[in-house]
N, C-alpha and C positions, 0 to 999 in steps of 0.2 A: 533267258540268256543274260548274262553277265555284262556291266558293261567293262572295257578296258580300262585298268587303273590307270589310265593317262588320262581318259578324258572324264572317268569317274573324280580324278584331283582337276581336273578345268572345270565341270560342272559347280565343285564345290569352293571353289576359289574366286570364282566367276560368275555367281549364284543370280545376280541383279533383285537379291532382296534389300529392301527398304522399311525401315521400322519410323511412321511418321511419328510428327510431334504429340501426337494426340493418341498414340500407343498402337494404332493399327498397322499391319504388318501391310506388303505390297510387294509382288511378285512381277519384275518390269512395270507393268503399268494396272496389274490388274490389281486391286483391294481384294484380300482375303479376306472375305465375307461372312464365313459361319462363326459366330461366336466360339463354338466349342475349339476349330482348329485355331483360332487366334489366342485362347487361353493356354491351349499345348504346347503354341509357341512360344508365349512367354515362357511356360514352365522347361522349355528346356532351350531358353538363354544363360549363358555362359561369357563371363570373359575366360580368353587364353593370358595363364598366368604371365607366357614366353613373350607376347605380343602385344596382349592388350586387347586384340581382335575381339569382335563380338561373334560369338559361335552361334547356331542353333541346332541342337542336336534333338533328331527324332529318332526313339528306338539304334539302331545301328547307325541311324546315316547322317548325316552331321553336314551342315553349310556355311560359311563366312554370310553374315548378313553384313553385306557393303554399304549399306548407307542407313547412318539414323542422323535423322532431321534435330535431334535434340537428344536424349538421355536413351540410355537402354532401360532403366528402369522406370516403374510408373505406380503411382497409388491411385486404387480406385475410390477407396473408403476411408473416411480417417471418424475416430470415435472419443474422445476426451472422457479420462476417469477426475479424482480429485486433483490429482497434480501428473498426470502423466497422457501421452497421445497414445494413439493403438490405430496403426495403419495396417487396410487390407492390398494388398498388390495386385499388378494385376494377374500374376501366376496363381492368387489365390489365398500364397501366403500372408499369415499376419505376423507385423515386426513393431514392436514400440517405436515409436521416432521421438528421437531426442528435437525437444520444439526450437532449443536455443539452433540449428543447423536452418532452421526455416530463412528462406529467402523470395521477396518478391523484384520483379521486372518489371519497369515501368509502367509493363501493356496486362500487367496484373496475374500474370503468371507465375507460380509458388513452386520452390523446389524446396529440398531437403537431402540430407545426407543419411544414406542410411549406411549401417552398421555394417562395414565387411565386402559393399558392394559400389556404392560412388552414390552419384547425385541420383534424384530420380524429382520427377515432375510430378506434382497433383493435376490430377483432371477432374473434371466441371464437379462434381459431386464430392469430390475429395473437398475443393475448394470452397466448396459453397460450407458446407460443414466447419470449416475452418472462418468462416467470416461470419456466422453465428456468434465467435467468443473475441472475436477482434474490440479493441476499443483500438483512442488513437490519443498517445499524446503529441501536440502539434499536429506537423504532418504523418508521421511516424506512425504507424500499426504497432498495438501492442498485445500479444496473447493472454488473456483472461483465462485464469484455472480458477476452481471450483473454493480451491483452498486461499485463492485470495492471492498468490502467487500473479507478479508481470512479466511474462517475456518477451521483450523489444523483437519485432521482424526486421533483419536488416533489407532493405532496400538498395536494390543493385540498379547503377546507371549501365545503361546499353549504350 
């Protein structure tokens, strides 16, 4: 049985999903636990062009995820060729990220801009990857390419 499209749009507007800082998704209070369903879910995050809204769409049914603690998007993997990054997401995809977009928060948290979709967050392993080719002039982080290439992290005050 079907549910009534009234309360089929309250369910979906009204979802109490939460996408934390650290990419896991959270259902009122419970952690979405299986790996597999927390990758399907990134793979069908969405913003709504109209709104901005971050969508999750599964197969047909589709939810407003109401709260992210930080970015909707997230990199799991990041990989350095001669002069260029190669980030894996957490939907799976891989997207080059432009380094000059690279940003740290005081408490050592790295974001970036990716191409078409907004900020997204590196997590631990993205990060750590990333501090392998770090030197520093001064205070300052600065990205080390293969080809000899520097580019400056800019450093955001909180």
């Amino acid at each position: 049985m079907a549910l009534p499209p009234d309360v089929l749009d309250h369910l979906r507007r009204n979802s109490r999903l939460r996408l934390d800082c650290d990419g896991h998704f959270w259902l009122a209070e419970e952690r979405v636990a299986h790996p597999r369903v927390e990758r399907l879910f990134h793979q069908g995050l969405s913003l709504e062009a109209d709104t901005g809204r971050l969508v999750l769409r599964v197969g047909p049914q589709w939810a407003y995820v109401q709260f992210v603690d930080d970015v909707p998007w997230f990199v799991t993997r990041l990989r350095r060729t001669n002069d260029a990054l190669h980030a894996t997401l957490a939907d799976g995809s891989e997207v080059d990220l432009d380094p000059s977009t690279l940003e740290m928060t005081p408490a050592g948290h790295v974001h970036a801009e990716l191409s078409g979709r907004g900020r997204a967050r590196l997590l631990r392993d993205a990060t750590s990857a990333l501090t392998r080719w770090l030197d520093f002039d001064g205070e300052r982080p600065v990205l080390m390419f293969v080809s000899g290439r520097r580019v400056p992290i800019q450093v955001r005050a909180e």
